[in-house]
C-alpha positions in Angstrom: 17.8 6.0 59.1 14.1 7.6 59.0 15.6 10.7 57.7 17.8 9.1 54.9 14.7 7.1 54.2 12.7 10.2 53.8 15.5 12.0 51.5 15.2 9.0 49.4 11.4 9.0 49.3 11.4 12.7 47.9 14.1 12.6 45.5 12.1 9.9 43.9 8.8 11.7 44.1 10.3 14.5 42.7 12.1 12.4 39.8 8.4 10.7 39.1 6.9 14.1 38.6 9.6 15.1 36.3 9.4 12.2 34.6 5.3 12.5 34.2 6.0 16.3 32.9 8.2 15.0 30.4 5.8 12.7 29.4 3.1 14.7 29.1 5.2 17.3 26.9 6.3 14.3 24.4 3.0 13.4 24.1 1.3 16.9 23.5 4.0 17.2 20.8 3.3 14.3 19.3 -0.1 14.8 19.3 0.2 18.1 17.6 2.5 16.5 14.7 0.0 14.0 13.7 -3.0 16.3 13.7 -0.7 18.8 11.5 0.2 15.8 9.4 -3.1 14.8 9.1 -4.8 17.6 8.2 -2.2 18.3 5.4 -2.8 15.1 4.1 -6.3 15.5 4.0 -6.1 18.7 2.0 -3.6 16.9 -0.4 -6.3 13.9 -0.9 -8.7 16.4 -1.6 -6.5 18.3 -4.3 -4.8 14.7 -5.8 -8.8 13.1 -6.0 -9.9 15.2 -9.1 -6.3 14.2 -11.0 -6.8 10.0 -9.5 -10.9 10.4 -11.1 -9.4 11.6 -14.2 -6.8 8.5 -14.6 -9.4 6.1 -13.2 -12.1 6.9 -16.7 -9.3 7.2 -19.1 -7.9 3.6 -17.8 -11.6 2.5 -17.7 -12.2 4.3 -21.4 -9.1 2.3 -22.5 -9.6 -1.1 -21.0 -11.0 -3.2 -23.9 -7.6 -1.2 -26.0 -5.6 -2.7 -23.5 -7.6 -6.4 -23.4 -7.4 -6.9 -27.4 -3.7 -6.0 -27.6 -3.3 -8.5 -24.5 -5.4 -11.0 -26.5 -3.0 -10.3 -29.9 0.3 -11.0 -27.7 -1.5 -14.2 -26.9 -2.2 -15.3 -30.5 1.4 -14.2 -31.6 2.6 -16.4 -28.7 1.2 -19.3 -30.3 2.4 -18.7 -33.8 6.0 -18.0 -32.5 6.9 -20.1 -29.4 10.4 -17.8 -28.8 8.1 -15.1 -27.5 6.8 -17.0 -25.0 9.2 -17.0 -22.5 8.4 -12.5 -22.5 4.5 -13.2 -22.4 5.3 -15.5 -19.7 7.2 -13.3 -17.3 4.5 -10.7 -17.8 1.9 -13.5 -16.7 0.1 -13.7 -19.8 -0.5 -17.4 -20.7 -0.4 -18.7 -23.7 -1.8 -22.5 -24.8 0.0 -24.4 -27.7 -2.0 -24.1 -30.7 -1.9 -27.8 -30.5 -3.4 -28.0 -26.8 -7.2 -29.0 -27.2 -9.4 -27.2 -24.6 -10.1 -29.0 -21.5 -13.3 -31.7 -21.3 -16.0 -30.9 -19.5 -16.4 -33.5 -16.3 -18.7 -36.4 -16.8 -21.2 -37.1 -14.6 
């Protein structure tokens, strides 16, 4: 029984530092993935950021384009109540042009 016992013990020692090597070959290769991924992503950001800084001043050069026409769709949603509905899915709201502006509280 002490023999068989023994047997036992080593074919799970050895299974446990098969299992560890594994391990530590999964992980190592892992490891090595991400830093490759990361360090192609990095050079990407640093192409993509001169393209995203060019987008970001043209959207910031046409902003107050972009808030007038919003502001126009407004006043044409007043005049014409069928368009609401469209300014309304886009989230632009739109008071009746009969709705007085709220009271300030009283105090």
């Amino acid at each position: 029984m002490n023999n068989d016992s023994n047997s036992e013990i080593a074919a799970l020692r050895t299974q446990v530092f098969t299992l560890l090597v594994a391990l530590i070959i999964v992980s190592g290769t892992v490891t090595v993935y991400l830093y490759r991924q990361a360090s192609i992503l990095r050079k990407d950001i640093d192409t993509i950021k001169p393209q995203a800084q060019q987008v970001i001043t043209a959207f910031e050069q046409n902003k107050t384009l972009m808030v007038n026409f919003i502001n126009q769709l407004a006043l044409y949603g007043q005049a014409h109540p069928d368009f609401r509905p469209v300014l309304m899915k886009y989230g632009i709201n739109v008071q009746s042009p009969g709705a007085a502006t709220p009271a300030a509280p009283k105090k």
